[in-house]
Rosetta silent file (secondary structure, phi, psi, omega in degrees, C-alpha in Angstrom):
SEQUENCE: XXXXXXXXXXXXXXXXXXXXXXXXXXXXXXXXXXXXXXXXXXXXXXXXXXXXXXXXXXXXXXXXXXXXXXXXXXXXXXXXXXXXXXXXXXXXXXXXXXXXXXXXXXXXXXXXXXXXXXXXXXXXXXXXXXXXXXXXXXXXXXXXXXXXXXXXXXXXXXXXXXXXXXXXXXXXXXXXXXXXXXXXXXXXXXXXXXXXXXXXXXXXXXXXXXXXXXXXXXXXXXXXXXXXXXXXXXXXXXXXXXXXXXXXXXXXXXXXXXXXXXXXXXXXXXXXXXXXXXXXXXXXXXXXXXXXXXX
SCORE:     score description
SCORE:     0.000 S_00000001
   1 L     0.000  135.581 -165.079  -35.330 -234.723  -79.673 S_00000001
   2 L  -105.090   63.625  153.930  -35.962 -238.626  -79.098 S_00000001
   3 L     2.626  125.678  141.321  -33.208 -239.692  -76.008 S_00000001
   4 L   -57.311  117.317 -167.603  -31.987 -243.154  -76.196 S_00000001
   5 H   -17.989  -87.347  151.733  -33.616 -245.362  -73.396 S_00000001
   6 H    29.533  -97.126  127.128  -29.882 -246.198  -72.553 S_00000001
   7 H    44.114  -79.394  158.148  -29.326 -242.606  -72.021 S_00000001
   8 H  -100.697    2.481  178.264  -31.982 -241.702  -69.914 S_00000001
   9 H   -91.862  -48.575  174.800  -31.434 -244.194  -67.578 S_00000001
  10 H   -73.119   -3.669  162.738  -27.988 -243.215  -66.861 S_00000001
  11 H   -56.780  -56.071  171.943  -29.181 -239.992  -66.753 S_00000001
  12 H   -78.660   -7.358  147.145  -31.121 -241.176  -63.705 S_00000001
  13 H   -67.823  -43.956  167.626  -29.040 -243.179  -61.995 S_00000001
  14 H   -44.564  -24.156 -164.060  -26.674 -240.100  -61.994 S_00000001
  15 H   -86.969  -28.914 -162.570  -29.726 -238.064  -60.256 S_00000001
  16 H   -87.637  -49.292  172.582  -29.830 -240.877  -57.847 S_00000001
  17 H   -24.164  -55.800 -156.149  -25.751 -240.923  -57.109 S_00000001
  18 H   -58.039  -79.016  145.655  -25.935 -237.281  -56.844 S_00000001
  19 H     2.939  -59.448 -151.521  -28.962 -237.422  -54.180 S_00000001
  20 L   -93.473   16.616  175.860  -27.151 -240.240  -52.399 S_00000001
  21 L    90.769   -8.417 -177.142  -23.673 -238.037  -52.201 S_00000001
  22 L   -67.669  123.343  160.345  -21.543 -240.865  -54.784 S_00000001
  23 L  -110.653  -32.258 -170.444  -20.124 -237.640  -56.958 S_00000001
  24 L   -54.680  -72.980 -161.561  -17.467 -240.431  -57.880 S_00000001
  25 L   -70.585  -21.810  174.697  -20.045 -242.663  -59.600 S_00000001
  26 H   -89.739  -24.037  154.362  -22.144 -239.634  -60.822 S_00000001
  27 H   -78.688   44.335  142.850  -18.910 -237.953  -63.033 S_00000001
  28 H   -96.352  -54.045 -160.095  -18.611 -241.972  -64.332 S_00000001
  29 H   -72.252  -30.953 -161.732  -22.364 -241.607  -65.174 S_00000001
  30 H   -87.735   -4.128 -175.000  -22.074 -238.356  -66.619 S_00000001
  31 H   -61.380  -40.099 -160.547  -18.596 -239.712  -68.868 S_00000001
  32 H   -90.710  -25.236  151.020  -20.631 -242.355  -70.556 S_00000001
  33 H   -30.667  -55.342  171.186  -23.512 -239.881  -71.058 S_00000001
  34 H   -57.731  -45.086  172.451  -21.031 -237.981  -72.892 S_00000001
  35 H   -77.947  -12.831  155.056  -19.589 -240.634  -74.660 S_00000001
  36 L   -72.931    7.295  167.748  -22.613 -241.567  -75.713 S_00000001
  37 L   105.146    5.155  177.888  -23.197 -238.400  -77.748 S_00000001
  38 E  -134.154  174.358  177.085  -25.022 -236.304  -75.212 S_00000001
  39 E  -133.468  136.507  153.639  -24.864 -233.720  -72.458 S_00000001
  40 E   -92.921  143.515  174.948  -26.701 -233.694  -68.688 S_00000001
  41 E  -128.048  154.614  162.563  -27.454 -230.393  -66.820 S_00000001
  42 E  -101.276  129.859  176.089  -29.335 -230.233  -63.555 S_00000001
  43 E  -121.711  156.349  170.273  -32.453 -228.291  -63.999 S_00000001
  44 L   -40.858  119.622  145.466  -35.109 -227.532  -61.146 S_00000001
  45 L   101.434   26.530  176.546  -36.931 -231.219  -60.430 S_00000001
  46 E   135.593 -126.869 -141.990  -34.191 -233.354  -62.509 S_00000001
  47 E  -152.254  161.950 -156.563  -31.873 -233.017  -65.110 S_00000001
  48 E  -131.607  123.994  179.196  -31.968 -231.532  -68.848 S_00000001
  49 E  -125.166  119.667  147.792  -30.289 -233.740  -71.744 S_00000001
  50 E  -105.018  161.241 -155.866  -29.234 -232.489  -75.152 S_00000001
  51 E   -81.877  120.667  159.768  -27.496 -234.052  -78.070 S_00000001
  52 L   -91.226 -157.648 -178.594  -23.741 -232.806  -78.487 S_00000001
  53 L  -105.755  150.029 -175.708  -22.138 -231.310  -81.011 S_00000001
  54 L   -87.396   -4.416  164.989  -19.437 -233.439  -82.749 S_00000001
  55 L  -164.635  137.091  178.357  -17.277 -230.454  -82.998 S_00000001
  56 L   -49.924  136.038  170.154  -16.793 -227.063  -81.328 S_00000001
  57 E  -133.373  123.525 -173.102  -17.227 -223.993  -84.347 S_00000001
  58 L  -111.182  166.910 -162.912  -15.484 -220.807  -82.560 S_00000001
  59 L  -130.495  -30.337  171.141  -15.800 -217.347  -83.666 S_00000001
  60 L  -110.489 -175.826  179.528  -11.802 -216.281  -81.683 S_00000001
  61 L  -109.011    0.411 -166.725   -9.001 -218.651  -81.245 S_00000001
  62 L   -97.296    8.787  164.584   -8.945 -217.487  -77.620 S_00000001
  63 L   -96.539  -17.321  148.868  -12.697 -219.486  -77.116 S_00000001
  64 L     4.082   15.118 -170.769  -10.113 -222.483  -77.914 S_00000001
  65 L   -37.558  143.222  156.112  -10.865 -225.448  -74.998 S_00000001
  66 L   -54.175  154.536  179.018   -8.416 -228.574  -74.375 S_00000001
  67 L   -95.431  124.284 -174.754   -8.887 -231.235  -76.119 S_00000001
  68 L   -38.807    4.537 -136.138  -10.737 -234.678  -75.356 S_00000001
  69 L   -76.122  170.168  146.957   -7.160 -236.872  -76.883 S_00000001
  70 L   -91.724  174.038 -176.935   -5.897 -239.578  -74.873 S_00000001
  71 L   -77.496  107.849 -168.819   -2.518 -239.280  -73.683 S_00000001
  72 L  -147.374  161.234 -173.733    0.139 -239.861  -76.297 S_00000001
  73 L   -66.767  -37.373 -147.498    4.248 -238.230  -76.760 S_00000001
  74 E  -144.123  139.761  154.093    3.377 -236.673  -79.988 S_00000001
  75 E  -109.347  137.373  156.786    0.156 -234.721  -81.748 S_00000001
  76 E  -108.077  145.538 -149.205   -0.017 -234.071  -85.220 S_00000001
  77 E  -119.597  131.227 -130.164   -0.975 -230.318  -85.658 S_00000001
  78 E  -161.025  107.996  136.657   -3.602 -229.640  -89.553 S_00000001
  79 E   -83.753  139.443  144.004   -4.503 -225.679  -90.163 S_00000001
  80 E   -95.755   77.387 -156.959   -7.129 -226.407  -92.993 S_00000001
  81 L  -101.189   58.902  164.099   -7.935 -223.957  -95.476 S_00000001
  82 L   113.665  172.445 -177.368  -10.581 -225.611  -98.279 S_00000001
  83 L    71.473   12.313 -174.785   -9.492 -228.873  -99.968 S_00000001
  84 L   -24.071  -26.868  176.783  -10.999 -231.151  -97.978 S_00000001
  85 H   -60.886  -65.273  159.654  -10.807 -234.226  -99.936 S_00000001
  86 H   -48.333  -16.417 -173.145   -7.055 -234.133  -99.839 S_00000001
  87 H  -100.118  -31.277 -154.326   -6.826 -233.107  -96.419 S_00000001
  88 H   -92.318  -14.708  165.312   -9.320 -236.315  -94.834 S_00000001
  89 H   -64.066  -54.224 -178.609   -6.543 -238.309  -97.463 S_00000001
  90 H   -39.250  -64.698 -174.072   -3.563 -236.512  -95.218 S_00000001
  91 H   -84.097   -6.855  164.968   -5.195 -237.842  -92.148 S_00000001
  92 H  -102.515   15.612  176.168   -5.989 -241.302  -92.950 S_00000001
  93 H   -93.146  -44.990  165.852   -2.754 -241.539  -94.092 S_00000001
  94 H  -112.932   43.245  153.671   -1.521 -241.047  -90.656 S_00000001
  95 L   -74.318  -32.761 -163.489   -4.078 -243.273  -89.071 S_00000001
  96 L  -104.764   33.431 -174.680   -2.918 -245.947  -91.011 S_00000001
  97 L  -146.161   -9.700  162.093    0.913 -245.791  -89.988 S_00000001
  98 L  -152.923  161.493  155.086    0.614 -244.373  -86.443 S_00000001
  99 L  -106.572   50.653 -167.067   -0.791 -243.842  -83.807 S_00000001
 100 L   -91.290  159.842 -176.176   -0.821 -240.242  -82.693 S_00000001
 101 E   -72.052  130.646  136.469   -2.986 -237.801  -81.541 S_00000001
 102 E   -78.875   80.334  155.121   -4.383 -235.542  -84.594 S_00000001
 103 E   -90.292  154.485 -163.270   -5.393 -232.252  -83.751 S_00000001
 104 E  -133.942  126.210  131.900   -7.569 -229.940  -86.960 S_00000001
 105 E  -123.345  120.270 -172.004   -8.350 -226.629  -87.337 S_00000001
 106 E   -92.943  110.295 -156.222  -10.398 -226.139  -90.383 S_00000001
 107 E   -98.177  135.568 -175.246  -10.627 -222.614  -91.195 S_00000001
 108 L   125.803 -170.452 -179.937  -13.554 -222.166  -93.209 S_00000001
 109 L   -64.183  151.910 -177.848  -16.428 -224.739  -93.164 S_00000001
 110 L   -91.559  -11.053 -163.415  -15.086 -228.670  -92.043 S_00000001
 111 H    23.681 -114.110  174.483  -17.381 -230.404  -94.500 S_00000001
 112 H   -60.536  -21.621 -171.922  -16.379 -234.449  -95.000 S_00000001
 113 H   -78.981    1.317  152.162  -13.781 -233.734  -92.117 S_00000001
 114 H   -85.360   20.198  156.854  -16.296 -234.687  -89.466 S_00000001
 115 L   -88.700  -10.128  161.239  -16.291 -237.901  -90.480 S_00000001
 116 L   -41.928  -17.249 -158.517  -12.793 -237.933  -89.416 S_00000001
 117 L   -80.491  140.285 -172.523  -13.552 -237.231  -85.967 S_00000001
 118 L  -153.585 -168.828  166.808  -12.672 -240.301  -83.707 S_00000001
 119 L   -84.205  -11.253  173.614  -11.139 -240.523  -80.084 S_00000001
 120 L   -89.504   -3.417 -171.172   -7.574 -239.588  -81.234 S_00000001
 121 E  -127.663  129.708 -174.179   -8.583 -237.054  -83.790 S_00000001
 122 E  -136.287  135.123 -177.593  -10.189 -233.643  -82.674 S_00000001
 123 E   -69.358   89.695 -151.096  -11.743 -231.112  -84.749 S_00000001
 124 E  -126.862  156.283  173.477  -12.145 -227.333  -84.412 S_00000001
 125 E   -99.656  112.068  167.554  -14.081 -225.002  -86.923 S_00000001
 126 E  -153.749  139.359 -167.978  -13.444 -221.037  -87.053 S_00000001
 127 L   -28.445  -74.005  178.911  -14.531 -218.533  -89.713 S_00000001
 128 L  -130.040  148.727  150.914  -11.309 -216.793  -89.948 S_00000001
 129 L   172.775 -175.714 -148.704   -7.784 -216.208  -88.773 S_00000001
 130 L  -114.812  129.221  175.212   -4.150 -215.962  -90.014 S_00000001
 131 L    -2.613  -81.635  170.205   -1.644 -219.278  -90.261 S_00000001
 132 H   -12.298  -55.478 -161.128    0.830 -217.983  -87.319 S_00000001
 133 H   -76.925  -73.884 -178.731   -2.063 -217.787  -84.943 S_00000001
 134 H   -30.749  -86.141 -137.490   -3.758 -221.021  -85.923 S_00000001
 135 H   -65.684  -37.757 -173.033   -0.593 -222.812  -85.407 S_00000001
 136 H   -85.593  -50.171 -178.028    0.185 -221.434  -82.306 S_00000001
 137 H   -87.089   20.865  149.905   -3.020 -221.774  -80.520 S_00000001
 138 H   -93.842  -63.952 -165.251   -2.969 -225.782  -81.320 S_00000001
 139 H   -42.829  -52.196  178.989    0.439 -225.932  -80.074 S_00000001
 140 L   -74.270  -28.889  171.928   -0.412 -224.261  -76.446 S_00000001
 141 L  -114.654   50.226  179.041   -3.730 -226.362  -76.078 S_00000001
 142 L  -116.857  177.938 -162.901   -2.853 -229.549  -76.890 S_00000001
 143 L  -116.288  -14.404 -178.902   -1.024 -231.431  -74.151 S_00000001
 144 L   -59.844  152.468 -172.620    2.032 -233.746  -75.934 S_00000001
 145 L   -76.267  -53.946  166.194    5.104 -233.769  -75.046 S_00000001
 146 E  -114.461 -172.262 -161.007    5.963 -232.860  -79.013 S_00000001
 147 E  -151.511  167.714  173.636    3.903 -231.424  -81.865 S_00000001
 148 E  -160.243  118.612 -168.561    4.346 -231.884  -85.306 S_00000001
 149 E   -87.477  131.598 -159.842    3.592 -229.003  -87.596 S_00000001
 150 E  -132.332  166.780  156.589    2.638 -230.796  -90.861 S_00000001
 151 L  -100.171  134.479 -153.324    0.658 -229.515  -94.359 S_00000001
 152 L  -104.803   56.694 -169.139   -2.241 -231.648  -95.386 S_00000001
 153 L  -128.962  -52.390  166.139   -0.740 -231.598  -98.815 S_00000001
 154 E   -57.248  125.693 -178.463    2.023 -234.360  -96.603 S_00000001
 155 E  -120.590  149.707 -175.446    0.711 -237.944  -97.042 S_00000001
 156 E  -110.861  143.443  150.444    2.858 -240.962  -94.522 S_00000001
 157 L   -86.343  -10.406 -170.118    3.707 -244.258  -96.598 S_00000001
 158 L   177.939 -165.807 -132.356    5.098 -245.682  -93.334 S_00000001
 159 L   -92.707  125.443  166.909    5.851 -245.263  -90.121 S_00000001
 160 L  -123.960   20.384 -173.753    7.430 -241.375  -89.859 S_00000001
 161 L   -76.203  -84.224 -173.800    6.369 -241.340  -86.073 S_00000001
 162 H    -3.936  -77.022  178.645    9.096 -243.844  -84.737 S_00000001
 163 H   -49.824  -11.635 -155.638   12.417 -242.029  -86.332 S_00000001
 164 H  -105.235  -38.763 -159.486   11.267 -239.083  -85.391 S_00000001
 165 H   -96.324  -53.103 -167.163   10.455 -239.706  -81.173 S_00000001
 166 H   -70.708   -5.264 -174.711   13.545 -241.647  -81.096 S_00000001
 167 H   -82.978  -68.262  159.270   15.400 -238.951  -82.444 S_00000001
 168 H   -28.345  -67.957 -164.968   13.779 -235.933  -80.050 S_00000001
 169 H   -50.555  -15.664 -174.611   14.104 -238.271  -77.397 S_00000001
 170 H   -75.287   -3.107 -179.407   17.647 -238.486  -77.579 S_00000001
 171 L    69.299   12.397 -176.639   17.703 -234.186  -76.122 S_00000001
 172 L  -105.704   -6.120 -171.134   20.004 -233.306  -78.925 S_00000001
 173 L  -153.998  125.261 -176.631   17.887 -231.779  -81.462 S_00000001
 174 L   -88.498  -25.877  165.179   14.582 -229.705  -80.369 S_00000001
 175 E  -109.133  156.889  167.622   13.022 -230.201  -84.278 S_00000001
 176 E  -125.406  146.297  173.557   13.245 -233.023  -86.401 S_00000001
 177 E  -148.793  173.185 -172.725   11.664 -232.391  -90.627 S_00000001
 178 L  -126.646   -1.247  109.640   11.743 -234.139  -93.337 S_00000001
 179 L   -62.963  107.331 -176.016   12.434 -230.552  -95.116 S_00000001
 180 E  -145.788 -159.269  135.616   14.979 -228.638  -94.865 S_00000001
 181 E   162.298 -142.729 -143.755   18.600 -226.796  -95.555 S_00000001
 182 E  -151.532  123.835  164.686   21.453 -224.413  -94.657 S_00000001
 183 E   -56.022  144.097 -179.571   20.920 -220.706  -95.396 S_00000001
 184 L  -113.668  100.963  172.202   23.407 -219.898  -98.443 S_00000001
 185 H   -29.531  -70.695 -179.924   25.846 -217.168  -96.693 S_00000001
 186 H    -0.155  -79.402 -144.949   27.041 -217.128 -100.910 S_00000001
 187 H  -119.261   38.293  159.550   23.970 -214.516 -101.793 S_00000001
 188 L    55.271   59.540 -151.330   23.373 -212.908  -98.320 S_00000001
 189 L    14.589   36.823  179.076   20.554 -215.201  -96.807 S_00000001
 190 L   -79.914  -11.366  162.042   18.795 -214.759  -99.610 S_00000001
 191 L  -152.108  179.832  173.763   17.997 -218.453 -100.221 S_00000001
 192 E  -120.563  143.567 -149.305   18.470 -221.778  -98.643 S_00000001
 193 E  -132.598  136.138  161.656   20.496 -224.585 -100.344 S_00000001
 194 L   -88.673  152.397 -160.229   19.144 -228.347  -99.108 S_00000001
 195 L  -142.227   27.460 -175.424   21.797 -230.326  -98.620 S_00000001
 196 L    57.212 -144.256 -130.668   19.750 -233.676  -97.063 S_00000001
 197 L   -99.309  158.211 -140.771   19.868 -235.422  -94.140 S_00000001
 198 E   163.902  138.377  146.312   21.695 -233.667  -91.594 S_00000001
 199 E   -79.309  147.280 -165.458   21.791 -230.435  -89.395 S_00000001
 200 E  -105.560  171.634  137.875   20.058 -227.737  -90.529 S_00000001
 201 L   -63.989  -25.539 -156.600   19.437 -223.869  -90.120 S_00000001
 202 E  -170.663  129.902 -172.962   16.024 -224.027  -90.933 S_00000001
 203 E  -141.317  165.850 -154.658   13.371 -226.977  -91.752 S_00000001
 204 L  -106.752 -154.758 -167.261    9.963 -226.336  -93.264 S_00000001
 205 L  -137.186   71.879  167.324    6.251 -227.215  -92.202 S_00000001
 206 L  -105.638  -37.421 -174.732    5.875 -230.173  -94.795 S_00000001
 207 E   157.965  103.482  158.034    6.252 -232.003  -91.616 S_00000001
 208 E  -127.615  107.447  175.001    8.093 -230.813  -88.602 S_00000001
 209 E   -88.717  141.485 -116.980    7.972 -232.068  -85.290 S_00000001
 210 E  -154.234  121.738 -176.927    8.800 -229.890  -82.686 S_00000001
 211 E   -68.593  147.035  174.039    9.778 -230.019  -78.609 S_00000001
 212 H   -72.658  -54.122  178.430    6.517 -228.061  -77.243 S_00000001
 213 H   -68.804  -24.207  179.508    8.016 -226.513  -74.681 S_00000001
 214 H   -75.878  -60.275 -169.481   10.727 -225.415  -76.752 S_00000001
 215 H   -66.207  -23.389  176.258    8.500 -224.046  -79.314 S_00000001
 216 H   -93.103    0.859 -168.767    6.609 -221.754  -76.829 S_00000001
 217 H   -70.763  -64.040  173.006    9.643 -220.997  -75.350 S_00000001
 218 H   -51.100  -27.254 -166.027   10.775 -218.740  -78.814 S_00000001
 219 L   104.250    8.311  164.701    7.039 -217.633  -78.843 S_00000001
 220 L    83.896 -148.253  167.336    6.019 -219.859  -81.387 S_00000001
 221 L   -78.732  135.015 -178.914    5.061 -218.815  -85.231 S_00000001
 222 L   -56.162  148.538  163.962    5.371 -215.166  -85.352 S_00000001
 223 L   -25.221  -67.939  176.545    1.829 -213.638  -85.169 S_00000001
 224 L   -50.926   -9.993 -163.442    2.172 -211.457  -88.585 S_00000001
 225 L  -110.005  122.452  167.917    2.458 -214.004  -90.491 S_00000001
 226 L   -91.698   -9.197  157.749   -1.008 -214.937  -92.058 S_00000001
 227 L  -125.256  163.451 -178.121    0.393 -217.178  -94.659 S_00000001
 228 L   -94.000   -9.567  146.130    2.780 -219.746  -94.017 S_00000001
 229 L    16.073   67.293 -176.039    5.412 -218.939  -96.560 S_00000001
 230 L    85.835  -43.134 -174.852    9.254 -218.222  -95.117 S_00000001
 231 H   -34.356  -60.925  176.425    7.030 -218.236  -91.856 S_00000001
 232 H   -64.777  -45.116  156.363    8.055 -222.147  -90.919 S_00000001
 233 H   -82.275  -27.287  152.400   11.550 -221.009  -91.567 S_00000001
 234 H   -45.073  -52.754 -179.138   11.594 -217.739  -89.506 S_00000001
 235 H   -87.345   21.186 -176.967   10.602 -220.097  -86.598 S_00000001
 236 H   -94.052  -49.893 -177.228   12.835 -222.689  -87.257 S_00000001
 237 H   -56.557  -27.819  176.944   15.463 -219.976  -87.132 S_00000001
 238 H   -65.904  -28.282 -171.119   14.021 -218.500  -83.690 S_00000001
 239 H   -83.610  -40.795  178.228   14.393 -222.119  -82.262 S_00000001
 240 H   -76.218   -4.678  173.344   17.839 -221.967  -83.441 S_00000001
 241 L   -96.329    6.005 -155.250   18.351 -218.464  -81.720 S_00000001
 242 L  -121.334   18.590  166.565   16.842 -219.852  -78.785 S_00000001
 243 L    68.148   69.062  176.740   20.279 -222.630  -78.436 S_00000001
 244 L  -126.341  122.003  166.493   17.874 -225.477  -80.455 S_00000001
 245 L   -95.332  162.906 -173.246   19.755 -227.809  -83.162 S_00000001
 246 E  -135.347  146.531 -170.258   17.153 -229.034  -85.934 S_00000001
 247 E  -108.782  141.429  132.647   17.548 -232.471  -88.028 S_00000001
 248 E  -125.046  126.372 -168.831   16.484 -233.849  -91.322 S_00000001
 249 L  -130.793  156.266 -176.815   16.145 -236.749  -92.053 S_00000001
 250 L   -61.030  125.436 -179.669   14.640 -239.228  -94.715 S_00000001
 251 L  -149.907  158.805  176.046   11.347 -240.309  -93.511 S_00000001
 252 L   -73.050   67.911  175.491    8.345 -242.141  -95.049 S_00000001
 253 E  -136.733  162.304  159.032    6.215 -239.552  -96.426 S_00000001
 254 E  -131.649  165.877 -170.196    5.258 -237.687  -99.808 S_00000001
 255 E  -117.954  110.264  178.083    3.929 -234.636 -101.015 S_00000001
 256 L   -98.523 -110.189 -170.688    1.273 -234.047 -103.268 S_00000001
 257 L   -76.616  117.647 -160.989   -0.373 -230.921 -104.643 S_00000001
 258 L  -105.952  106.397  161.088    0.499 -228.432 -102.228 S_00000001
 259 L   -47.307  -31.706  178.542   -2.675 -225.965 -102.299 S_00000001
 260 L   -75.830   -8.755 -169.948   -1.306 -223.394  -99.986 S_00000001
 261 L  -114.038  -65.400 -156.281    1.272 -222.286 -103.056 S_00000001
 262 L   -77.694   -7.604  168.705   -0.081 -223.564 -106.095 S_00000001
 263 L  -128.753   18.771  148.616   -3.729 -222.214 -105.650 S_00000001
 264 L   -59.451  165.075  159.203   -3.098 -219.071 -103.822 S_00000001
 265 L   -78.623  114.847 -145.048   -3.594 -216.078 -105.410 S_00000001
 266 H   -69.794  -53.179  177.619   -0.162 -215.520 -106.808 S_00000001
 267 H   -31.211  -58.423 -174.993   -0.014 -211.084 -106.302 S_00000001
 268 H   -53.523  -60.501  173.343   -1.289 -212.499 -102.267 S_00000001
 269 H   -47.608  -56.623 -151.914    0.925 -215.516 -102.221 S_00000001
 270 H   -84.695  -40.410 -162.261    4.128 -213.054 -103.380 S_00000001
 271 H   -81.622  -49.530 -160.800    3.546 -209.766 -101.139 S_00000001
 272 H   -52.285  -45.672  166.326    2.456 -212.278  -97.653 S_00000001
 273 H   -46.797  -46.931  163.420    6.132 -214.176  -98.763 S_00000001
 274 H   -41.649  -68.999  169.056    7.888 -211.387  -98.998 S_00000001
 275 H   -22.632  -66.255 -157.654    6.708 -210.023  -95.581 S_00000001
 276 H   -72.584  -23.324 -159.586    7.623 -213.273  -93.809 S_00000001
 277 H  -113.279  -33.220  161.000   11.394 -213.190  -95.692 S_00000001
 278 H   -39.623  -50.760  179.100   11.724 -209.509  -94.752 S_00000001
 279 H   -73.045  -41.575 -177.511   11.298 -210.056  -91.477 S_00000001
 280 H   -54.206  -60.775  147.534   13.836 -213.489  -91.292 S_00000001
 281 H   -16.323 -101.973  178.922   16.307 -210.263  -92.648 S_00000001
 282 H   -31.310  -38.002  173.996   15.828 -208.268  -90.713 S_00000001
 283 H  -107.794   -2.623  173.894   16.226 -209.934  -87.642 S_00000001
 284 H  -125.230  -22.467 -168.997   18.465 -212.322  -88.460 S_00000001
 285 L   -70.500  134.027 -169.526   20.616 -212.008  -91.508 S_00000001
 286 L    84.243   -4.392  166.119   24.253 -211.950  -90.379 S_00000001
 287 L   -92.312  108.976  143.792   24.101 -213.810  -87.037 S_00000001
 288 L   -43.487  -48.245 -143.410   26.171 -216.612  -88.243 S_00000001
 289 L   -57.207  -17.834 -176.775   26.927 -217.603  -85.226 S_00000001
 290 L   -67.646  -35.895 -160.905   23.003 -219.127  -84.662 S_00000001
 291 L   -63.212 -174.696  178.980   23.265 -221.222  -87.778 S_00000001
 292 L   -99.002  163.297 -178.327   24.492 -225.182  -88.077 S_00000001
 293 L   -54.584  160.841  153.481   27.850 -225.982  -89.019 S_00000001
 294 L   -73.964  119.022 -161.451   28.378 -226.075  -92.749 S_00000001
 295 L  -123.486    0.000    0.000   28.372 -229.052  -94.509 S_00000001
């Protein structure tokens, strides 16, 4: 491996900091070592430098580290199953209308989505694992004050940050979506009737942003669910049994081919839906009293 002069010199002034007791200025030297694409170790008689890797590939979700971001209110939170083209469209969509932290997990190979990788956007790879979980371990290691559970099928035309942090900020509503509606009592919670912008019962993961603390509070997405199906409204509904009101409102975004539906395997897509609306039954059907008023 051929070291950049650059490189090895701050490699060696860190050896000399270290030596002269500066630990301040030798974690400076070792930042820009880092940021310069590599990693120092102390080895017997000096110091050992390899090249990193531009993105962590994990084999559990529990080998998971924090994330490099900068400090920002709001992360937008990307499971990635395949479709990459459309997905590095998703995220340069909301580079070029906000400025928020992007965290990715891509489950399958990342392909074109490391070129995505920047200081605001951070990347994780792993083999396998089921929607619920993915969502839920970016929400506990990212560090924002909110999250925003989105589909990379959702593209922003404008700014859909803004509306959304002034609305959270106001402490009256723990989600804000741009998808939503009001369970319909009518046919025994057997569907949901949208009824725009508004409070809801239940808002869907097209693009929801979400108090953090709030969301880990309910426990997040449930586990079982390995597709996301009824899944985004079971936990909308948990947040609402958990004293949470949820919004929707008109915001600048659109939706194009949504891959997660229309190119499942429909027998897979229909029993994993089922599951997730069984359970939203089961545990919920008939507490009125959780829902939003009726409008």
């Amino acid at each position: 491996m051929s070291v950049p002069n650059l490189v090895t010199e701050l490699a060696e002034a860190r050896q000399a900091a270290r030596a002269n007791k500066d630990f301040a200025l030798a974690d400076s030297l070792r930042d820009q070592i880092f940021a310069a694409g590599y990693e120092v170790a102390d080895v017997a008689g000096g110091f050992e430098l390899t090249e990193k890797a531009r993105f962590p590939v994990i084999a559990r979700l529990r080998d998971l580290k924090p994330f490099n971001l900068p400090a920002h209110e709001i992360t937008a939170l990307l499971v990635i199953e395949g479709f990459i083209a459309d997905a590095i469209t998703c995220i340069n969509s909301i580079k070029a209308n906000s400025d928020c932290n992007i965290a990715i997990l891509s489950i399958g190979p990342v392909g074109e989505l490391v070129d995505v990788i920047d200081q605001r956007t951070a990347l994780v790879e792993i083999a396998e694992t089921g929607w619920g979980e993915a969502v839920n371990a970016l929400v506990k290691i990212v560090e924002s004050k909110y999250v925003i559970v989105m589909d990379p099928s959702t593209t922003f035309t404008g700014d859909a940050i803004s509306p959304v942090l002034a609305e959270l900020n106001k402490n009256e509503f723990v989600a804000v979506g741009w998808k939503g509606g009001l369970v319909n009592l009518a046919d025994d919670w057997r569907s949901t009737e949208d009824k725009g912008d508004g409070e809801v019962d239940v808002l869907f993961s097209y693009f929801m942003a979400v108090d953090r603390v709030a969301a880990l509070e309910v426990g997040g997405i449930n586990t079982r669910a390995i597709y996301y199906r009824n899944a985004d409204m079971e936990f909308a509904l948990k947040l609402r049994h958990g004293g949470g009101r949820l919004l929707q409102m008109t915001l600048p975004l659109e939706q194009g081919r949504h891959h997660g539906y229309h190119d499942a395997d429909e027998s897979y897509r229909e029993v994993q839906s089922k599951k997730n609306y069984d359970r939203i039954l089961e545990r919920f059907r008939g507490k009125e009293a959780i829902l939003s008023p009726r409008r």
